[in-house]
Each structure stands twice: as C-alpha cells, then as structure tokens.
C-alpha positions as CSV (number, residue, x, y, z in Angstrom):
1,X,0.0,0.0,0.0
2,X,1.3,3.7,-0.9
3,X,1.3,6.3,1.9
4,X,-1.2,8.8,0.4
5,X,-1.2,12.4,2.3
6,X,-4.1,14.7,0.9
7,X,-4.6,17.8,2.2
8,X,-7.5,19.3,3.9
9,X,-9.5,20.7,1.2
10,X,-8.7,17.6,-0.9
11,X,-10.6,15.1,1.7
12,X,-13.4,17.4,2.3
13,X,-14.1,17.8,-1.4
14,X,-13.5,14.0,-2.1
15,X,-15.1,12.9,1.0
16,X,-15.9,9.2,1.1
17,X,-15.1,8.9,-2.7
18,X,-11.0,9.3,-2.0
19,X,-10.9,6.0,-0.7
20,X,-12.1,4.6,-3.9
21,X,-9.5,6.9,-5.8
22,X,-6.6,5.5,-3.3
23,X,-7.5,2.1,-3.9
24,X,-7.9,2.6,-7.1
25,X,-4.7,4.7,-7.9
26,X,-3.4,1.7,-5.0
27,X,-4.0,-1.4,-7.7
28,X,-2.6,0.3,-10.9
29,X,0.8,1.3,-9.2
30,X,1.5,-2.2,-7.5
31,X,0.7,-3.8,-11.0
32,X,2.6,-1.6,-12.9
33,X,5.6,-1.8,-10.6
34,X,5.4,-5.8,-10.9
35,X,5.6,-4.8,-14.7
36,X,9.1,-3.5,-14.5
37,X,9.9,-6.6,-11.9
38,X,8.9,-9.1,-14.2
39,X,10.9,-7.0,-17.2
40,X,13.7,-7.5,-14.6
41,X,13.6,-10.7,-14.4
42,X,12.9,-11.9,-17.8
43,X,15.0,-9.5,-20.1
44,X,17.3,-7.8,-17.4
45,X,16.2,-4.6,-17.3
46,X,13.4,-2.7,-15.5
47,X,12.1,-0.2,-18.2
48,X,10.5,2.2,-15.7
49,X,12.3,4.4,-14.4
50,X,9.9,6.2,-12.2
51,X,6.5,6.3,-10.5
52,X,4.2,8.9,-9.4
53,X,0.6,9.3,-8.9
54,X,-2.0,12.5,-7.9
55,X,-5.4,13.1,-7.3
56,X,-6.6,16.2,-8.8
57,X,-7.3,19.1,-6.9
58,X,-10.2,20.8,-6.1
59,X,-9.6,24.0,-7.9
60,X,-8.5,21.5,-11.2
61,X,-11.6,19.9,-10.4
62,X,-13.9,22.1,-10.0
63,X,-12.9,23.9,-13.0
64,X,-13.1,21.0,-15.3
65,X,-16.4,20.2,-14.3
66,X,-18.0,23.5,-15.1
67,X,-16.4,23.7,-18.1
68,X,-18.1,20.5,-19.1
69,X,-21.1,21.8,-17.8
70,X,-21.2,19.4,-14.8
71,X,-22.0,20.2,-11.2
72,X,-19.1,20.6,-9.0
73,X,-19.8,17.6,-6.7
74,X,-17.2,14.5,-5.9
75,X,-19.8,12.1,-7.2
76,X,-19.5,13.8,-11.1
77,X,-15.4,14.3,-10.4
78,X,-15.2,10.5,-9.9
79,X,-18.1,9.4,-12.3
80,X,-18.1,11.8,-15.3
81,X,-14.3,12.9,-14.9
82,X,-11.5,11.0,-16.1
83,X,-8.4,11.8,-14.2
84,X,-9.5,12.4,-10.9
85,X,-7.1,10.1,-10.4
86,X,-4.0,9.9,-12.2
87,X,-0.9,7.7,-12.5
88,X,2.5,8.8,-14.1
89,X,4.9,6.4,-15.4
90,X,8.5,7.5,-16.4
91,X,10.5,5.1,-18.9
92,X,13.6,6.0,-19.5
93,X,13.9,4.8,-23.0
94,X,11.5,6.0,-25.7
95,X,10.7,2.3,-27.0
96,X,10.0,1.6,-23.5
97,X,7.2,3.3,-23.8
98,X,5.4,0.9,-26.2
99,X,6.5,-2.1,-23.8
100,X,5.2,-0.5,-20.9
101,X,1.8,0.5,-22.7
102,X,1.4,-3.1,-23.9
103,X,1.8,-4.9,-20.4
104,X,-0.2,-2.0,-18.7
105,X,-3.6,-2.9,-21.4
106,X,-3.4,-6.3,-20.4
107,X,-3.3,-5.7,-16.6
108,X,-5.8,-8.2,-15.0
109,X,-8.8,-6.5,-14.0
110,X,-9.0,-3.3,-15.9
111,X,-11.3,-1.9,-18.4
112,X,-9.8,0.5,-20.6
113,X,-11.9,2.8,-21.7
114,X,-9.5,5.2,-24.0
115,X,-6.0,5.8,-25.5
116,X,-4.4,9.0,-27.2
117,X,-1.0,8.8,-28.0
118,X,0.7,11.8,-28.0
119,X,3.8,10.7,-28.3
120,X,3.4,10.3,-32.4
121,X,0.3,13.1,-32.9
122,X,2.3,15.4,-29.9
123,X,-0.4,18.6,-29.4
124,X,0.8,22.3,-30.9
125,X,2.8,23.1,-27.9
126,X,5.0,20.1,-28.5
127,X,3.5,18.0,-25.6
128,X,4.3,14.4,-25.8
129,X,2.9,11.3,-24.2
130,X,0.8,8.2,-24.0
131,X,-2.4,8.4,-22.0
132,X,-4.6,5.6,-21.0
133,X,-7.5,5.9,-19.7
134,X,-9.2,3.2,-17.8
135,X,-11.8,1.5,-15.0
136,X,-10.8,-0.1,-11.9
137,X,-13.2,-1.7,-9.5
138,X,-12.9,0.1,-6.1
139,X,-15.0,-0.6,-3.0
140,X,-17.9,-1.8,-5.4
141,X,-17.7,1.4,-8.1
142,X,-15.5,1.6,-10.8
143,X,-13.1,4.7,-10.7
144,X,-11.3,5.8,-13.8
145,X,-7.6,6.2,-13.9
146,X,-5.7,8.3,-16.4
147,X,-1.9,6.3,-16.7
148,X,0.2,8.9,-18.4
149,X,3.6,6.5,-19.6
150,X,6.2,9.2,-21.2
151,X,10.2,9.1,-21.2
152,X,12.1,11.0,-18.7
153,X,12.8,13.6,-21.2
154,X,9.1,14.3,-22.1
155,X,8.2,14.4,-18.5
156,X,11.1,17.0,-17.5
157,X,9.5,19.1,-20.7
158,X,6.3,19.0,-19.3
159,X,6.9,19.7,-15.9
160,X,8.2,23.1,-16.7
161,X,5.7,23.6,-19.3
162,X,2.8,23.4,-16.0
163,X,4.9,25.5,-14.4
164,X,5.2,28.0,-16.8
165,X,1.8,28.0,-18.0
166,X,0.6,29.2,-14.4
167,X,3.1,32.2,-14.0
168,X,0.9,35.6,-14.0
169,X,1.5,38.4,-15.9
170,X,3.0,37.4,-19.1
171,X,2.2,40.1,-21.7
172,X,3.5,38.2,-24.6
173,X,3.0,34.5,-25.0
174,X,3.6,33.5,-28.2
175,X,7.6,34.0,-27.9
176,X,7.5,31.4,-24.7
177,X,5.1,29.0,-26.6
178,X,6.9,29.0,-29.5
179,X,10.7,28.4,-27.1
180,X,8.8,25.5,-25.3
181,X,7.8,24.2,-28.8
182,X,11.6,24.1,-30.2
183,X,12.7,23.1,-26.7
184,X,10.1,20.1,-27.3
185,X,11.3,19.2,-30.2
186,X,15.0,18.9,-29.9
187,X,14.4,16.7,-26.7
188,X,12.3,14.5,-29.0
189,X,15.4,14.3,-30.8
190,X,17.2,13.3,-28.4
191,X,15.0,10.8,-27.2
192,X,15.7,8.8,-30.5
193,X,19.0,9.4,-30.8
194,X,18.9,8.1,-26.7
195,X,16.8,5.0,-28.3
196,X,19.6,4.2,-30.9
197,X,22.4,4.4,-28.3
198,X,20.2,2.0,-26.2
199,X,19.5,-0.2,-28.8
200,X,23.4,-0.5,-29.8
201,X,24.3,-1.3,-26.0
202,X,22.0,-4.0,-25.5
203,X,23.1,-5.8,-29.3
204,X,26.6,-6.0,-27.7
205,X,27.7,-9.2,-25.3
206,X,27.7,-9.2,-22.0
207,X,30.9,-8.8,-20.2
208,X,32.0,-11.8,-18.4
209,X,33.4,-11.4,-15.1
C-alpha cells in the first residue's frame, strides 16, 4: 500500500469517494511496478524508471467540471471525470514506452476505456505522451484512472511547461510558446537518438566477469 497524504481541502471535497480513488490509484501502481519486476527478471532490465501518482485538486476539479457543464460535486469528479485520479509512469527509454503501454492494457482487472497517443500526434505546444484511460473496480464502483507512460525527457518538458503555463503576468505568450515548442522538439530528438544508443548497448555481449 502507498502512503497517500491529501490535504484538507482535498478530503473534504472528495469525502468518502478518496478511498475509492486511493484504492484505485493503489492497484494500478502495484501492478505496474510488478511490470518493470517481471521485465527485470525476464530480459534484465526494468524499463521504468519512475512512478508517481496525484489526485486532482479541487480547484483543477472544479474547473473542469463547469467547463463541461457538470455540477461541481465529488460524485460527477469520480463518475463523469477522467483523471480524478492519475498515475504517471517515467520510462527511461523511448521504445520503452510501447512495452510498458502493452503490459499495462493487459493488466488483469481493468477496463480501458480510452487511449491518445501523443507521443506520435504530440499537441501544438510540442506536448508528448501516451495516455490511457481506464476502470478499476474500487470498493464496489469503478473509478477511472488516467496512466500517463512518457520518457524522462518528455516528463522533464512538461513539468516546466505546467509551471510555466501558471506564471501571472505574461504580456507576450507567443515568444514562450513558441521556445517551449523548439525546446520540445529537440528533446524528442534526443530521445531517438537516446533509443539508438540503447538499442546498440544491449546488441553488444555481455561482459563476463
């Protein structure tokens, strides 16, 4: 079991739901990490190289839900939202990505209810990563899940793209936007040429000791 701490605001919005959503985020990070054990174990070498989950904020919340015309309630955030609960996986190897997406749809237990793979259709801003949205039966409801799998690069990218993206007072955005965009794509770039490196190492023999 992972040690969850929510705040105050986040319990009281998510009231007896955030159970559900623990559980639920709970089951999808102990498969996934007996993903990268198994890889481990059968190839010798763990393609993930990190693990981190969220539930979505209030504020988040609450936004999304009047955008979509919704009432802002914890019963529509868990049953008409789909990332009130989210799970991030960090590969550290561009073709790990597909490996990891692969084992993850065939995790016993799961519905999955969507995929959008940004990773070869990246959005405008130069975003880039695999999203799968899915069910998991929780205490007798099923909460969704959005999995986001994405390399380290693409995760570093984005990270400072939220941050960004949240600073006040920025007169002219188009000059940032189009920076993060370039700053996107030569880290795509050297993602592949990361994968090629990989893909050398691992063709080579073993050294015996």
């Amino acid at each position: 079991m992972n040690c969850f701490i929510v705040s105050d605001d986040v319990d009281e919005f998510y009231g007896e739901y955030l159970i559900s959503l623990q559980n639920a985020i709970d089951y999808i990070i102990n498969q996934t990490h007996n993903i990268g054990c198994k890889c481990l174990e059968e190839f010798g070498r763990n393609p993930i190289e990190n693990i981190r989950y969220r539930i979505k904020s209030p504020e988040s919340m609450s936004e999304k839900l009047l955008h979509h015309g919704y009432d802002v309630n914890a019963e529509n955030a868990v049953k008409r939202v789909h990332d009130a609960a989210g799970v991030r996986v960090i590969t550290s190897f561009l073709d790990d990505v597909d490996v990891v997406v692969s084992l993850i749809e065939n995790i016993e237990g799961i519905e999955i209810i969507g995929e959008k793979d940004y990773i070869n259709h990246p959005k405008r801003n130069g975003y880039r990563s695999y999203h799968i949205i899915c069910r998991v039966p929780s205490d007798n409801i099923g909460v969704f899940v959005e999995i986001q799998i994405r390399t380290v690069n693409m995760d570093t990218w984005a990270s400072i793209e939220h941050r960004m993206k949240y600073k006040k007072m920025i007169v002219d955005e188009k000059p940032i936007v189009e920076e993060l965009k370039r700053c996107a794509d030569e880290l795509a770039a050297v993602d592949l040429s990361l994968q090629k490196l990989s893909k050398i190492l691992r063709a080579m023999p073993a050294e015996n000791t």
